[in-house]
C-alpha positions in Angstrom: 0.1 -19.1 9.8 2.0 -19.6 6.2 -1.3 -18.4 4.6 -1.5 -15.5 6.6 2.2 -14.8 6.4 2.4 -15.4 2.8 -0.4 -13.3 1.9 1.4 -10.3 4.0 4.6 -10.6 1.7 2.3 -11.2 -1.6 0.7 -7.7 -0.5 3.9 -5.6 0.4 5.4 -6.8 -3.2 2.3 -5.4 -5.2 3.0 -2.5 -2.9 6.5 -2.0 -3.8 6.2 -3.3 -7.7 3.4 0.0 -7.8 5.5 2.5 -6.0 9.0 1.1 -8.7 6.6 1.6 -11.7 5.5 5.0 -10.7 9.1 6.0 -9.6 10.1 4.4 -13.1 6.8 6.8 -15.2 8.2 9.5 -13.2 12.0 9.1 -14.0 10.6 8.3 -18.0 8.1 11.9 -17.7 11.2 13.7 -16.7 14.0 12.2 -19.1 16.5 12.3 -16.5 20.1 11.6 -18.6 18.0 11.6 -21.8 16.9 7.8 -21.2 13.6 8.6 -22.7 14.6 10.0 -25.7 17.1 7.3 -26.1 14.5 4.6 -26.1 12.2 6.1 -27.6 14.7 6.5 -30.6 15.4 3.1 -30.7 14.2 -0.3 -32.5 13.4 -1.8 -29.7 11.0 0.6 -26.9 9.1 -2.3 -26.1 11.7 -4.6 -24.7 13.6 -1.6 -23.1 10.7 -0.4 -21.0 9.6 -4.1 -20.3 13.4 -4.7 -19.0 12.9 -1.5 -16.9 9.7 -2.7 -15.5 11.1 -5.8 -14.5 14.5 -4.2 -12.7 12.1 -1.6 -10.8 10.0 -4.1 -9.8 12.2 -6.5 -8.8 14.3 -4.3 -6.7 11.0 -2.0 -4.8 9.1 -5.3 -4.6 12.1 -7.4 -2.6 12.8 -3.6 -0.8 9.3 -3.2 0.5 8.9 -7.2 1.2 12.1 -6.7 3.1 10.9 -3.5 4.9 8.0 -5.3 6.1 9.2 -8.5 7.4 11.8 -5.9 9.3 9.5 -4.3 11.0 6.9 -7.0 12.2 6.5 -6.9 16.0 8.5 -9.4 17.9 8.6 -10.9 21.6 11.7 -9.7 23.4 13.1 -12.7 25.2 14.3 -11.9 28.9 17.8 -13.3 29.3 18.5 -15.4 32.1 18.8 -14.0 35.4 21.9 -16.1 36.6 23.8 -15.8 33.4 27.5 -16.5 33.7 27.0 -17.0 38.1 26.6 -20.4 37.9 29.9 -22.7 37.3 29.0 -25.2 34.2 31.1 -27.8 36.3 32.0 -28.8 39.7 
């Protein structure tokens, strides 16, 4: 069950790291605020887009592991029929 489990959350985080990075291509493409032009200006691009990499894909990778585990399928429980009919004493 852990295997199984475990290889459900590996496959929603490369899901959500992929949809981050191409939200994070799409927000560079675009230069929303002028953030592209700023890095690209700067000494160092590399470390700026690698520390944007990692934010995106932290934050859409633990959103669509989150996402999923949400919306797994469940067994509803029936509640007791004689709940609060019974005394708990004599």
């Amino acid at each position: 069950m852990k295997t199984r489990f475990n290889k459900f959350l590996l496959k929603n985080l490369c899901i959500g790291i992929a949809v981050g990075w191409a939200i994070l291509a799409l927000f560079l493409i675009s230069d929303l605020g002028g953030v592209r032009t700023i890095i690209f200006n700067s000494s160092n691009t590399v470390m700026a887009i690698g520390l944007l990499m990692v934010g995106f894909a932290i934050t859409f990778g633990n959103c669509a592991m989150g996402i999923a585990v949400m919306k797994m399928p469940y067994e509803k429980k029936e509640p007791p029929q004689n709940l609060g009919k019974e005394p708990l004493a004599d």
